[in-house]
C-alpha positions as CSV (number, residue, x, y, z in Angstrom):
1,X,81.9,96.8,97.0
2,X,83.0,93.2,95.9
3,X,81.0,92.1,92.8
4,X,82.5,88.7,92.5
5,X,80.6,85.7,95.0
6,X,82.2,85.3,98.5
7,X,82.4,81.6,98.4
8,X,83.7,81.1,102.2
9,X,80.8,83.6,103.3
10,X,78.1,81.9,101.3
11,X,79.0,78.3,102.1
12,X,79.0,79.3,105.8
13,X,75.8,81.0,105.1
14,X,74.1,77.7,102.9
15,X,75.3,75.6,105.8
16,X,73.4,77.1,108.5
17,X,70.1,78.4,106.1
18,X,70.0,74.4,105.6
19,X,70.2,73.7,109.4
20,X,67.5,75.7,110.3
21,X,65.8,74.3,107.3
22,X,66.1,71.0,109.0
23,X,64.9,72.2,112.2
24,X,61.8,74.0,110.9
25,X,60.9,70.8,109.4
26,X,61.8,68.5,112.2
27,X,59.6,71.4,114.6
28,X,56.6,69.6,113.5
29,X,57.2,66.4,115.8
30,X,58.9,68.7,118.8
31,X,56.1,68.5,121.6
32,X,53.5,66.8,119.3
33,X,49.8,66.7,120.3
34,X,47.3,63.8,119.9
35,X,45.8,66.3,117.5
36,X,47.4,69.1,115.5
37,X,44.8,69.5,113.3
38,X,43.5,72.8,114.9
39,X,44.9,76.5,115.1
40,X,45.4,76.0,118.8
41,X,48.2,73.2,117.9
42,X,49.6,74.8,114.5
43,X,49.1,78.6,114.9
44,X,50.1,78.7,119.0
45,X,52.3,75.6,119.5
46,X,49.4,73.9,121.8
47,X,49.6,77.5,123.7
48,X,52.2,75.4,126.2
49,X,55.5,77.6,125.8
50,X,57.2,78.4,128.9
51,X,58.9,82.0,130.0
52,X,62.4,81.1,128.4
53,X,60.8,79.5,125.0
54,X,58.5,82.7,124.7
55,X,61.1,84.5,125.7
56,X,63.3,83.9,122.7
57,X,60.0,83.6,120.4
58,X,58.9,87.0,121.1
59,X,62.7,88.0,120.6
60,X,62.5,86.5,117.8
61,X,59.2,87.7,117.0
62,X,59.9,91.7,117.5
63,X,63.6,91.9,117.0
64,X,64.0,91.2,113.2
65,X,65.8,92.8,109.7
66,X,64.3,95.7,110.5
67,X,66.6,95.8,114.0
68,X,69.2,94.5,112.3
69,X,69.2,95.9,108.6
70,X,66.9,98.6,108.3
71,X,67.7,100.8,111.9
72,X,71.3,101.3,111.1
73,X,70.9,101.6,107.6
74,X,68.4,104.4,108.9
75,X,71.7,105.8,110.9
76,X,73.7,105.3,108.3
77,X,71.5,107.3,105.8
78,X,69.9,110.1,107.8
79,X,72.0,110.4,111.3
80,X,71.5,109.1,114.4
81,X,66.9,110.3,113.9
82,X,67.6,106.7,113.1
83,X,67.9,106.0,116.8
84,X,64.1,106.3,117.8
85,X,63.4,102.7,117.5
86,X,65.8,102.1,120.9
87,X,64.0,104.5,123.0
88,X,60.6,102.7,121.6
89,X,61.4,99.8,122.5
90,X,61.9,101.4,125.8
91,X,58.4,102.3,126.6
92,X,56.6,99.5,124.9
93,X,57.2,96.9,127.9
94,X,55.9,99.3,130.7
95,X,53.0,99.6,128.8
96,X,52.3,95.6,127.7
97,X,52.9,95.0,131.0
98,X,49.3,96.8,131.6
99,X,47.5,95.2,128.7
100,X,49.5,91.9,127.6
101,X,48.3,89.2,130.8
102,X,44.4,90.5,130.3
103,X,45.0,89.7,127.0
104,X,46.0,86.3,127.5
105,X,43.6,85.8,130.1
106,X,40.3,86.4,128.4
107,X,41.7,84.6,125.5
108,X,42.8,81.5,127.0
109,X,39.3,81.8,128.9
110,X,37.2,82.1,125.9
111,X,39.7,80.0,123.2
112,X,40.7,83.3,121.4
113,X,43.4,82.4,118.9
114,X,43.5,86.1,117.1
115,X,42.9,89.5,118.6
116,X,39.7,90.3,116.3
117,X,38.3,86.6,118.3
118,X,38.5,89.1,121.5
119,X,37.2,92.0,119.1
120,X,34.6,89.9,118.3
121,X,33.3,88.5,122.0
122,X,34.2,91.7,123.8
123,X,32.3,94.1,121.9
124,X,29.7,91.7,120.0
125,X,30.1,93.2,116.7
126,X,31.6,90.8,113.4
127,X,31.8,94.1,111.3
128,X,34.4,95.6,114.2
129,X,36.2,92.5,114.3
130,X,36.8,92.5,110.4
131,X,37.8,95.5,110.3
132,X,40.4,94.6,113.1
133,X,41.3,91.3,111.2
134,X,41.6,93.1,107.7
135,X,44.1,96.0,109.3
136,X,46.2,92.9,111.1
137,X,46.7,91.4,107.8
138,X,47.3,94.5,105.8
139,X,49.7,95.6,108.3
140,X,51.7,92.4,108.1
141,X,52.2,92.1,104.8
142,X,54.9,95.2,104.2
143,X,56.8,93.8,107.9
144,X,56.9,90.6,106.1
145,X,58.6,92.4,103.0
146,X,61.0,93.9,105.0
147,X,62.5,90.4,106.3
148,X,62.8,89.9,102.7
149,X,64.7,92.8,101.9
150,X,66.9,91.6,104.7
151,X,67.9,88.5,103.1
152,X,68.4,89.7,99.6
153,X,70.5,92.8,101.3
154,X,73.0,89.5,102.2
155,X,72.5,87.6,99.3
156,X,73.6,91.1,97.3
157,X,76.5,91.5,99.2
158,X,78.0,88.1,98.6
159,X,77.6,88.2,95.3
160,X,74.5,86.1,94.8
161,X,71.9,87.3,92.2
162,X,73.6,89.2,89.9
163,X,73.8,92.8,89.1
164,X,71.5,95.8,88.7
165,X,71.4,95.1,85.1
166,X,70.5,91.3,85.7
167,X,67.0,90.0,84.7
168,X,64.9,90.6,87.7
169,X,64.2,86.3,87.7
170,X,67.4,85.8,87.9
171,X,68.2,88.9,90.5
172,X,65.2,87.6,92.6
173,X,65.9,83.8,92.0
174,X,67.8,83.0,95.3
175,X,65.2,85.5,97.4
176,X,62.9,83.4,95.9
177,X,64.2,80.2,96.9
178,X,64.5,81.2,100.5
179,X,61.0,82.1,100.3
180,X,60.0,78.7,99.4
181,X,61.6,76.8,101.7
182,X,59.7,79.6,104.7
183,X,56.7,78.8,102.8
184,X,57.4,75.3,103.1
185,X,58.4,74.6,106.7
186,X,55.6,77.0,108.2
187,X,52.9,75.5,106.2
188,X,54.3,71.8,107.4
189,X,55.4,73.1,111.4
190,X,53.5,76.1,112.0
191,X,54.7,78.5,115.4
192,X,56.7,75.6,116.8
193,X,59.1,75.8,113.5
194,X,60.2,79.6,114.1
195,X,59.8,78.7,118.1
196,X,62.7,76.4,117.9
197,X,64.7,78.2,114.8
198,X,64.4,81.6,117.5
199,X,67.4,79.8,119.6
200,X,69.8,79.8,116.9
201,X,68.8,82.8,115.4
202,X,68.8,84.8,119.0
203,X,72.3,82.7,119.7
204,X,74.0,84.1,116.1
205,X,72.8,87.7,116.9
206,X,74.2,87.6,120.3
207,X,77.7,86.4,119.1
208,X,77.8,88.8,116.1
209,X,76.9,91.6,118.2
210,X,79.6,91.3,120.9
211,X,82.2,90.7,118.2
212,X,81.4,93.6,116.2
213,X,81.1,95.8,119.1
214,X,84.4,95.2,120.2
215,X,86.4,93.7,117.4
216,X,85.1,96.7,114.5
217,X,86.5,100.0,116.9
218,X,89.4,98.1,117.4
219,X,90.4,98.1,113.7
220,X,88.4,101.4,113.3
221,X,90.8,103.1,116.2
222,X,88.0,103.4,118.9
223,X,84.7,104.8,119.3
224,X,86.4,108.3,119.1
225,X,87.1,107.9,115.7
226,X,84.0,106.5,114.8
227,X,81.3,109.3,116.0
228,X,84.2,111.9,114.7
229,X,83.3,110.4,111.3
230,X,79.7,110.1,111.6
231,X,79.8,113.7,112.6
232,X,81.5,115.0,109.8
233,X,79.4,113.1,107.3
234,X,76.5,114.8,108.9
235,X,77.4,117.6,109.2
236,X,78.8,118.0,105.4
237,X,75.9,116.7,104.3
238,X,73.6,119.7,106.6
239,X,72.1,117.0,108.6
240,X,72.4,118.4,111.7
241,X,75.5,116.5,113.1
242,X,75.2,113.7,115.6
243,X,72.1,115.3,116.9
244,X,69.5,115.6,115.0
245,X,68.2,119.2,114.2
246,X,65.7,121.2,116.1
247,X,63.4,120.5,113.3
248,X,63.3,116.7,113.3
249,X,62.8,116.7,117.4
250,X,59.1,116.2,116.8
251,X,59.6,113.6,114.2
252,X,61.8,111.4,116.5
253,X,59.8,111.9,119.2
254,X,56.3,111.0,117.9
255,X,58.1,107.8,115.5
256,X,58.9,106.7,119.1
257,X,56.0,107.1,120.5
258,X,53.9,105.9,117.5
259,X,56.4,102.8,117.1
260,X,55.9,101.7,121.0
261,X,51.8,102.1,120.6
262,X,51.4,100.2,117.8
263,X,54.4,97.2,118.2
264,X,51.8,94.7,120.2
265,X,49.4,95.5,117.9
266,X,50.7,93.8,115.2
267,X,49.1,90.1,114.9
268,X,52.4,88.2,115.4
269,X,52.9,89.7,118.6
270,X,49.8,88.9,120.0
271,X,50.6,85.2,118.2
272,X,53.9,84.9,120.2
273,X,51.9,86.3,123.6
274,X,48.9,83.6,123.3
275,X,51.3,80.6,122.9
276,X,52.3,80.9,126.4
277,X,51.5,78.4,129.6
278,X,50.3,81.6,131.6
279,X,49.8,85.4,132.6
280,X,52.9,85.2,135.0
281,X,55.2,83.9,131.8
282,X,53.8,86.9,129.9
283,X,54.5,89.3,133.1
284,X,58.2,87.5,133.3
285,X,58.7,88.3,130.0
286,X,58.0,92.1,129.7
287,X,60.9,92.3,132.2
288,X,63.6,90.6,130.5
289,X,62.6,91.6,127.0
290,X,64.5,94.5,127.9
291,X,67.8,93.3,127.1
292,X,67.0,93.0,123.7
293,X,66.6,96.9,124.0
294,X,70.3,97.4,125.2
295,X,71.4,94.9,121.9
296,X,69.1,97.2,119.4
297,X,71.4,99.8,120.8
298,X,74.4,98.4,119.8
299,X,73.3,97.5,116.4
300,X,72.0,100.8,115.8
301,X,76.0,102.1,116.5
302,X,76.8,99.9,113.5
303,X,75.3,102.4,111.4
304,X,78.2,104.7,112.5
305,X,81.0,101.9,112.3
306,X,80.0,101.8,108.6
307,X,80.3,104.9,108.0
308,X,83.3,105.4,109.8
309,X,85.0,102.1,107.5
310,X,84.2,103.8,104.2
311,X,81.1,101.7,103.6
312,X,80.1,103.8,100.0
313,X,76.7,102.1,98.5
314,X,73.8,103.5,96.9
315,X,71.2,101.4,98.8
316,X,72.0,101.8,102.5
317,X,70.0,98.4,103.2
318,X,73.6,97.0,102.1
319,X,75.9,99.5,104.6
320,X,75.6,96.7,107.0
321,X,76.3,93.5,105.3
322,X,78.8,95.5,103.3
323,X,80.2,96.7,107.0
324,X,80.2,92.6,108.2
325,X,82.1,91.6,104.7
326,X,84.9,94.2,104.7
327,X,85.6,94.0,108.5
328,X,84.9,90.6,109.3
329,X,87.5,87.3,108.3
330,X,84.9,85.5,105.0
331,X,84.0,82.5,107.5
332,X,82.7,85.3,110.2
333,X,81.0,87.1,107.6
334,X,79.1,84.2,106.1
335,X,78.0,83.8,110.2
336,X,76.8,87.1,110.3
337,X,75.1,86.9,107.1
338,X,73.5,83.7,108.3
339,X,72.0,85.5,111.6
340,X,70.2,87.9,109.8
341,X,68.7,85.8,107.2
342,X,67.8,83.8,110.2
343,X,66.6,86.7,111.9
344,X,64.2,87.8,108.8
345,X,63.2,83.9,108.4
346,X,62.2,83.5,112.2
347,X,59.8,86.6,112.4
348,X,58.8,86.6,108.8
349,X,57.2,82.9,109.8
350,X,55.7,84.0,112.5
351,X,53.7,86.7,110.5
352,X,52.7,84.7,108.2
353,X,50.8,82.0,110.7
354,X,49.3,85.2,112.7
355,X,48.1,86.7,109.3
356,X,46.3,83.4,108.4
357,X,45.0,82.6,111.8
358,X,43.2,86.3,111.4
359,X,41.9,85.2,108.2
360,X,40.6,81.7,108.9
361,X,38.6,82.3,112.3
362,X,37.5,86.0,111.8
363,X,36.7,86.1,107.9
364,X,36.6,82.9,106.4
365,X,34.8,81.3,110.0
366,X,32.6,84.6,110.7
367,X,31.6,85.2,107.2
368,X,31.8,82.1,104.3
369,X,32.2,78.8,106.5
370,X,30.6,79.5,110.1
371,X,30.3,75.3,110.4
372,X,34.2,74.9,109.6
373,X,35.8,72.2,112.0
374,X,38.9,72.7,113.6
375,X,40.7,70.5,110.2
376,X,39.1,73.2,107.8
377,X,40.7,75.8,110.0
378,X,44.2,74.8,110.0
379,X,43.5,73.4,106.3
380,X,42.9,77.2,105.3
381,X,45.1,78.5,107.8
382,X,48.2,76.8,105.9
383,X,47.1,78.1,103.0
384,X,46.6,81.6,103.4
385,X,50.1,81.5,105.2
386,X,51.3,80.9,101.8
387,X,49.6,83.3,99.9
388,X,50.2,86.3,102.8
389,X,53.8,86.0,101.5
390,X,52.8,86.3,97.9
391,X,51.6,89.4,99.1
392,X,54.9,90.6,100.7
393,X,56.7,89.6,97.8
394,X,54.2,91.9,95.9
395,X,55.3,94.6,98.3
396,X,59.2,93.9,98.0
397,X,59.3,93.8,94.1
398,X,56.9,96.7,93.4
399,X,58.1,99.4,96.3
400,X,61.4,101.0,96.8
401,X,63.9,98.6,98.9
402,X,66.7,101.6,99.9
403,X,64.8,102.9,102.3
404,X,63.2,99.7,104.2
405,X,62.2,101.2,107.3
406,X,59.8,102.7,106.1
407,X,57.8,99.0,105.3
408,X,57.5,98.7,109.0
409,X,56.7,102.5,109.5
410,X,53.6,102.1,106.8
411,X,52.3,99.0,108.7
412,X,52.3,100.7,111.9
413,X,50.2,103.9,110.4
414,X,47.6,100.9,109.8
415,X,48.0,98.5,112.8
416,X,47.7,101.7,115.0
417,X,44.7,102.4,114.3
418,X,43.2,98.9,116.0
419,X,44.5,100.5,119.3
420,X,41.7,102.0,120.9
421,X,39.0,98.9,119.8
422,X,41.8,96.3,121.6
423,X,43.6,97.9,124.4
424,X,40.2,99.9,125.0
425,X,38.2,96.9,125.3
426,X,40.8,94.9,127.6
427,X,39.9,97.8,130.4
428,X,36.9,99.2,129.8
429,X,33.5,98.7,127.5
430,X,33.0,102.7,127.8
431,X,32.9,103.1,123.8
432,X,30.3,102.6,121.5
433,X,31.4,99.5,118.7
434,X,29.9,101.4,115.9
435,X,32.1,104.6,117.2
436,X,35.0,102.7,117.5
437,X,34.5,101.1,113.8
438,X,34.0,105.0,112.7
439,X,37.1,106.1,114.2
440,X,39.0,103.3,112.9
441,X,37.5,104.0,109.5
442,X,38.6,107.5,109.9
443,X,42.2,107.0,111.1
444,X,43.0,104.1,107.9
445,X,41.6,106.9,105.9
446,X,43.9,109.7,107.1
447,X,47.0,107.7,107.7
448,X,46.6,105.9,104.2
449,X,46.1,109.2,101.9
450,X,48.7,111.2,103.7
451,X,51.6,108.2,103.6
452,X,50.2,108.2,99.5
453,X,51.2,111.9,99.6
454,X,54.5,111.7,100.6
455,X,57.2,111.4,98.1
456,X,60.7,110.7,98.2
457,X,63.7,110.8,95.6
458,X,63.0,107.2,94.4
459,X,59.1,106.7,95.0
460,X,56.8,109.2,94.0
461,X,53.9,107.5,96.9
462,X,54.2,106.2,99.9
463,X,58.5,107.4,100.1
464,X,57.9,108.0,103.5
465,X,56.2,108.0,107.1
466,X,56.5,111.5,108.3
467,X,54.1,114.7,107.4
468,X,53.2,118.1,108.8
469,X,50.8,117.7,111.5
470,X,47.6,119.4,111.1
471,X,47.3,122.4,113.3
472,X,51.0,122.4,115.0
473,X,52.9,122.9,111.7
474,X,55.6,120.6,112.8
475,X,56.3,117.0,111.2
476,X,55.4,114.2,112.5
477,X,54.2,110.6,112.2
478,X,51.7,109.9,110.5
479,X,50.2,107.3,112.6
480,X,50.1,109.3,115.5
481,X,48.3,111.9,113.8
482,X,45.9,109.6,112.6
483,X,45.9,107.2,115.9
484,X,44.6,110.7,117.4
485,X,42.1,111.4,115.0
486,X,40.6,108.0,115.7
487,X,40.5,108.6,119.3
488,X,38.5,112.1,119.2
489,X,35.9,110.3,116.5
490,X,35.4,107.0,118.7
491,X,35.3,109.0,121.7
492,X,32.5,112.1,120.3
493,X,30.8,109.6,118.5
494,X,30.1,107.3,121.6
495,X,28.8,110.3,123.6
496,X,26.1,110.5,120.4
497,X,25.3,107.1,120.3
498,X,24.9,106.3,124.0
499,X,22.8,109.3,123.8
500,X,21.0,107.9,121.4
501,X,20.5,104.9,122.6
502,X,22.2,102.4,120.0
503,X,22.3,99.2,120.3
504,X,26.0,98.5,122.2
505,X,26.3,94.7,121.5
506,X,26.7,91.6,123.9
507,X,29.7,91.7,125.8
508,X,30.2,87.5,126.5
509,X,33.7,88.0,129.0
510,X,33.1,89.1,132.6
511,X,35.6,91.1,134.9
512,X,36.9,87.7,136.3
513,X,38.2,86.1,133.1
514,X,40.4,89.3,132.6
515,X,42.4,88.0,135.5
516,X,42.2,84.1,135.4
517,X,45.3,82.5,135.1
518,X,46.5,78.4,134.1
519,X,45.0,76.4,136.5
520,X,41.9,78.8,138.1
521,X,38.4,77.0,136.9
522,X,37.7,77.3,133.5
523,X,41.5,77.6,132.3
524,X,43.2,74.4,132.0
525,X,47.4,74.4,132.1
526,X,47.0,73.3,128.4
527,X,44.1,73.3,126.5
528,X,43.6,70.1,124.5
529,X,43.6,70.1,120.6
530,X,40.8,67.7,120.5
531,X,38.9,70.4,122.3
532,X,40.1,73.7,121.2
533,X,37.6,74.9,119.1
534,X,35.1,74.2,121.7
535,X,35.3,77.4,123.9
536,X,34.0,79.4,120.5
């Protein structure tokens, strides 16, 4: 590994961190309303983006360091287990396709701006909705910390930082520069910054993919001699080979599953879905999303190119930059370095403004300012933006970094568990709120002391994702297991309480709005700023 600092890499890399620094600032006049002073304008872009903008938001929104840093680092380090996010990302688009343009309906309907405003109306219940807001935020703050580890995984390669034996100020100084200038832009753009930065990041990712994928086996001597490599590292090492063992089938198969469940959970998802025009851009877009699959399955094969090039580091969060600097010309490295800091800024952004939209309307509205105007709420908004990636740093600097994934596999044990209360309530009102709020309670419980018990070789709590499942003996995901849990308490408990006879709760959306689209009565083509708080 080169200690010294690639200069040619990290000028090419400073010149494009500083154009997209420029963007995100200049993202604030792109589209401008009469009045951005709401969440509507700041925290969904005026909810006006069309299917190709949204397109390459949500790309940028779900396809981030953890695609293209942690997943073949995961490969890299364990074997080709690692692959379970491609499949994943498979089954998540039948299944928004069900759920995501009900979603958007009701909310555009009824001015929703976060999933626990939907909570909130839907089941008529604040206590369920913070419980829904406080998971969201949670969640977010670990997938935040992974973009971070992304970009410092870059910054480490070229050189920038210092050493393991540097101060950790010093280590963390040019981390924590690119963290101010996130924090900056997204506090002065909100979503329309990372909307616009998406197209170069999405643009860089495309042109370093199809380089690498055809340029790296050419100087490696084909695909041959790559998974011949991978295979006998495996195999030396008793991993199983290229295919993972029998006893890891149940692990892949319920990460997959588990992954896919709880990916439109996540409050920057939902963000990214509500900024759209319409339903029918939402339905567009879970068909083309797609080819974003087919490009996490190429970056996944890096994992293998590295190992096949003699990538040797400690921290497999580097095999990839390491890969890009060793195979690549120092100008095309410092572009591939640049597309994925860009790739961690863009979602990392995004997060941030879907975090503080949950905190503003459904804590700091419900419960300390009910009278706050639509300036109080972006006022706060901006400001919690800030201090949610405060939190992630917290996250970055106190938890082991080699093994990243495993930030986004601990969010999804928590965001899972707000499955049942949102995709539940977008179909049915079957469920009792005070069952749903149990089995939430329940599943966090589960999910958050099992993940505490797990240990790895570097972190004596929360080293990992995976644990023997209760009655099967086999190990699996955690968030499955508790997901499942959740389900059988919200569902025996509502048989109780309708029995019973407790109070459900007024339900203030009717079949119709679950189906309304831009245009129909009630649901304008763009709501207006000046009026956005208005449908609450």
């Amino acid at each position: 590994m080169n200690d010294g600092v690639n200069g040619v890499a990290l000028a090419v890399f400073i010149i494009f961190f500083l154009a997209v620094t420029v963007m995100g600032f200049l993202a604030s006049r792109w589209r401008k309303a009469e009045n951005e002073h709401t969440l509507d304008e700041w925290g969904l872009g005026g909810r006006s983006f069309g299917t190709w903008i949204t397109w390459f938001l949500l790309g940028g929104d779900l396809y981030t360091a953890y695609t293209f840093v942690a997943v073949p680092a995961a490969i890299y380090a364990a074997g080709a287990a690692g692959f379970f996010a491609v499949p994943y990302t498979i089954l998540v688009y039948p299944l928004i396709f069900t759920f995501l343009p009900r979603l958007w309906s009701v909310s555009h309907k009824h001015g929703y701006v976060t999933t626990s405003d939907f909570v909130r109306g839907r089941w008529g219940s604040k206590g369920l909705s913070l419980a829904v807001a406080v998971t969201g935020i949670l969640a977010t703050m670990p997938y935040i910390a992974l973009q971070l580890v992304g970009i410092q995984a870059v910054l480490d390669v070229m050189g920038v930082g210092g050493g393991e034996n540097t101060n950790w100020f010093v280590k963390d100084l040019p981390l924590l520069i690119a963290f101010g200038v996130l924090a900056a832009y997204t506090y002065s753009s909100g979503l329309r910054a990372p909307a616009m930065i998406a197209f170069v990041k999405d643009t860089l990712i495309y042109i370093v993919i199809a380089v690498a994928i055809i340029y790296i086996p050419i100087k490696l001597g084909g695909f041959d001699e790559i998974f011949g490599a991978a295979n006998d590292k495996y195999t030396a090492a008793k991993a199983g080979g290229l295919v993972p063992p029998a006893a890891g089938q149940w692990t892949y198969a319920t990460l997959a599953l588990g992954s896919a469940l709880a990916l439109f959970m996540y409050p920057h998802s939902i963000t990214a879905t509500l900024s759209s025009k319409s339903r029918e851009v939402i339905r567009r877009n879970t068909t083309i999303l797609p080819l974003y699959s087919l490009m996490l399955g190429l970056l996944a094969l890096l994992g293998f190119m590295a190992i096949a090039s003699g990538v040797d580091v400690t921290n497999p969060q580097l095999a990839i930059p390491q890969l890009f600097e060793d195979m690549f010309p120092s100008w095309f490295a410092g572009v591939a370095f640049a597309a994925i800091g860009i790739g961690a800024l863009v979602p990392a952004a995004i997060m941030s403004i879907a975090a503080a939209n949950l905190f503003t309307r459904n804590i700091y509205k419900d419960f300390i300012k009910p009278d706050a105007t639509p300036e109080q709420e972006t006022k706060i908004s901006k400001l919690v933006s800030l201090l949610v990636k405060v939190g992630a740093l917290v996250f970055v600097l106190t938890m082991d970094k080699t093994v990243a994934i495993n930030f986004q596999l601990l969010g999804g044990i928590w965001i899972l568990q707000t499955f049942p209360t949102l995709v539940g309530g977008l179909f049915t009102r079957w469920f009792h709120r005070w069952a749903l709020l149990a089995g939430w309670a329940v599943g966090m419980i589960y999910g958050t002391v099992a993940a505490y018990g797990v240990a790895s070789p570097t972190q004596k709590h929360f080293g990992g994702s995976s644990k023997e499942i209760p009655g099967i003996g086999e190990i699996g995901y955690i968030g499955l297991t508790a997901f499942l849990l959740n389900v059988v308490v919200a569902v025996v408990l509502t048989f109780v309480l309708r029995a019973a006879k407790a109070p459900e709760g007024v339900d203030e959306t009717r079949p119709e709005d679950y189906t309304a689209d831009a245009g129909d009565p009630g649901v304008q083509v763009e709501l207006p700023p000046a009026t956005a708080d208005s449908a609450h």
